[in-house]
Structure formats: C-alpha cells, structure tokens
C-alpha positions as CSV (number, residue, x, y, z in Angstrom):
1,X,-29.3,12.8,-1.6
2,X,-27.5,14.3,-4.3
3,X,-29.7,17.4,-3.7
4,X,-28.7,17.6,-0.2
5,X,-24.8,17.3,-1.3
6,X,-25.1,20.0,-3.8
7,X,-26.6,22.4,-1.7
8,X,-24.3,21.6,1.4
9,X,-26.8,20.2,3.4
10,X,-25.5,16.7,4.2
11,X,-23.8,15.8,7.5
12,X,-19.9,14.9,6.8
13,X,-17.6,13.2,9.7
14,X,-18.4,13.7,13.2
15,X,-20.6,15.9,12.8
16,X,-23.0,12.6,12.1
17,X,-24.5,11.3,16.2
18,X,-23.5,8.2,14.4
19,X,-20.1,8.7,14.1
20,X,-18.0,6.5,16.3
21,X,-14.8,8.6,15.1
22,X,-13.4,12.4,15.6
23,X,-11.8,13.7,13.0
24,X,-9.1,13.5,14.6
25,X,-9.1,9.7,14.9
26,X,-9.6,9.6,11.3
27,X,-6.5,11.1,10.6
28,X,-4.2,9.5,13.4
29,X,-5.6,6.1,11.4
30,X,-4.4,7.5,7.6
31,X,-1.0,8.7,8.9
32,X,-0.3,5.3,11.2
33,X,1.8,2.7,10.1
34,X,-0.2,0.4,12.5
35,X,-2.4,-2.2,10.3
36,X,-5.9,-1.8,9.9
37,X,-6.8,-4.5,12.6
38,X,-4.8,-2.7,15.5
39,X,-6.1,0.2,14.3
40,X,-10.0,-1.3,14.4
41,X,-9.4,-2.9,17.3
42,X,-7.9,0.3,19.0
43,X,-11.0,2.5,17.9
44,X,-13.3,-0.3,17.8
45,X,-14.0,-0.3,14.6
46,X,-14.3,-2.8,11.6
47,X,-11.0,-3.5,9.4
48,X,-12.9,-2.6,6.7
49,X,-13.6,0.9,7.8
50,X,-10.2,1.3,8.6
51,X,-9.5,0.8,5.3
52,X,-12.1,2.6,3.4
53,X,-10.6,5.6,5.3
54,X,-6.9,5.1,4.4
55,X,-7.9,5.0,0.6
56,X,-10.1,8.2,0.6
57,X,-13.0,5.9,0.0
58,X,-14.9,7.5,3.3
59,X,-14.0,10.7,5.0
60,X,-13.2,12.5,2.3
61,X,-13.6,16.0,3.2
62,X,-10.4,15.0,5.6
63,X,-7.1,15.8,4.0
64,X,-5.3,12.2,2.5
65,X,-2.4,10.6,4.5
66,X,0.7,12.9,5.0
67,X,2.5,10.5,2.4
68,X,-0.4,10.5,-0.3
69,X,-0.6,6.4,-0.2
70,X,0.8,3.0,1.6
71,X,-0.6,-0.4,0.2
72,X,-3.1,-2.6,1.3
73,X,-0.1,-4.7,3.0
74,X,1.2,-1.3,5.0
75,X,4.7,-2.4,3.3
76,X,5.4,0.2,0.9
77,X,5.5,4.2,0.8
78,X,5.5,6.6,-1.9
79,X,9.4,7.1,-1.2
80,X,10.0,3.1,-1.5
81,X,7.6,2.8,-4.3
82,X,10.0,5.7,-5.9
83,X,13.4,4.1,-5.0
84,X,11.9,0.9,-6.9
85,X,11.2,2.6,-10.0
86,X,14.3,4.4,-10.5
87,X,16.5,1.2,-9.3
88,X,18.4,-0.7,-11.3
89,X,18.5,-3.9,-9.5
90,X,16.8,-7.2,-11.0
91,X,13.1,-7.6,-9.7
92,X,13.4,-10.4,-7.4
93,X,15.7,-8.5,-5.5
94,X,13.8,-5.7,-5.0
95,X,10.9,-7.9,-3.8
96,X,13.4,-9.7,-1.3
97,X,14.8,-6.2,-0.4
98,X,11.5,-4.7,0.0
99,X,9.5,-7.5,1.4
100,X,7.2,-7.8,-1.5
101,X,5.9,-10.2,-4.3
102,X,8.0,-9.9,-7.7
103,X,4.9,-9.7,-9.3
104,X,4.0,-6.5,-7.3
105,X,7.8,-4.9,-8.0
106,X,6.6,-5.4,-11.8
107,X,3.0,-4.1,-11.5
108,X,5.1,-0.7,-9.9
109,X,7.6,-0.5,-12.8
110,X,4.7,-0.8,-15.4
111,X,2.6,2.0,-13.5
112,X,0.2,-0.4,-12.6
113,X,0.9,0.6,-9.1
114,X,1.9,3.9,-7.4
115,X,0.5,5.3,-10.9
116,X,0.5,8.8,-9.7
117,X,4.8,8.3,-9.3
118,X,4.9,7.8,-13.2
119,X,2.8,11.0,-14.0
C-alpha cells in the first residue's frame, strides 16, 4: 500500500468505481453548514463519512472547507472562534451568546480548541 502511494499509483476520490461521491459532492459537504445527518441523508451516506470528510480525515487530496474548520456541533467558525478569544466578556456569557458549553469557551481561550487561531 504504501508502495502504491509513494509511487502515485493508488486510486484517490472518485476516481475509485466504489465511490458513491464526486468530488464535487465532497466539497458542497465541507463548505455546508447543513449537519452531517442532512448531509448523509441527502447523499446517502453514513454520518460518519460525512464527518471524516469535514475534518480532512478522508478525501484529502480535496482542498479543506473554505473556512479552514467548524466543530463537531456545526456551531462555531473560525471568525466566532476568533471574536471569543479576543472578547472580553465573562465565559458564561460567551457560551450563552454563542450557543455553547462554558467549558468549550474555556477549552478555546486555552488553545485547546481552534489551536491554529493561537499560532
């Protein structure tokens, strides 16, 4: 396998007969705000997929989503995860303001999250 991948041999995206996707499809599902189970339902596909594809996990010779990252929950951009960081407001309101767990508005501000904001 790796023999086949260093020497460009292996068969990437829909270029695999068992691909139910385009590559297309696989980037209208990392740029969609829609959650994964629409989106597996839609392309009938498992949620899991849908996921592996949004983190980079699969498909990676596609280019990542438009915004670099969303969470899991599909509640939180980049520019959100941003506005959080440099706020100055007290963490529970952030969560209420944002929609989100006070633990996860602290897990942001330690760079535990959105990591590649604090760089």
């Amino acid at each position: 396998m790796d023999d086949m991948k260093s020497k460009g041999r292996s068969i990437k995206g829909e270029t695999n007969a068992n691909s139910k996707l385009t590559d297309k499809d696989v980037l209208d599902i990392r740029n969609s705000d829609e959650p994964n189970k629409t989106l597996a339902e839609k392309y009938n596909i498992g949620s899991s997929t849908v996921s592996d594809i949004r983190s980079g996990t699969t498909w990676k010779h596609l280019p990542p989503r438009k915004d670099k990252y969303i969470s899991p929950m599909f509640k939180l951009t980049d520019q959100k995860a941003l506005e959080i960081l440099n706020s100055n407001e007290s963490n529970i309101d952030l969560a209420q303001k944002y929609g989100v767990s006070i633990s996860q508005i602290t897990r942001i501000k330690r760079g535990e999250r959105w990591r590649h904001l604090h760089e």
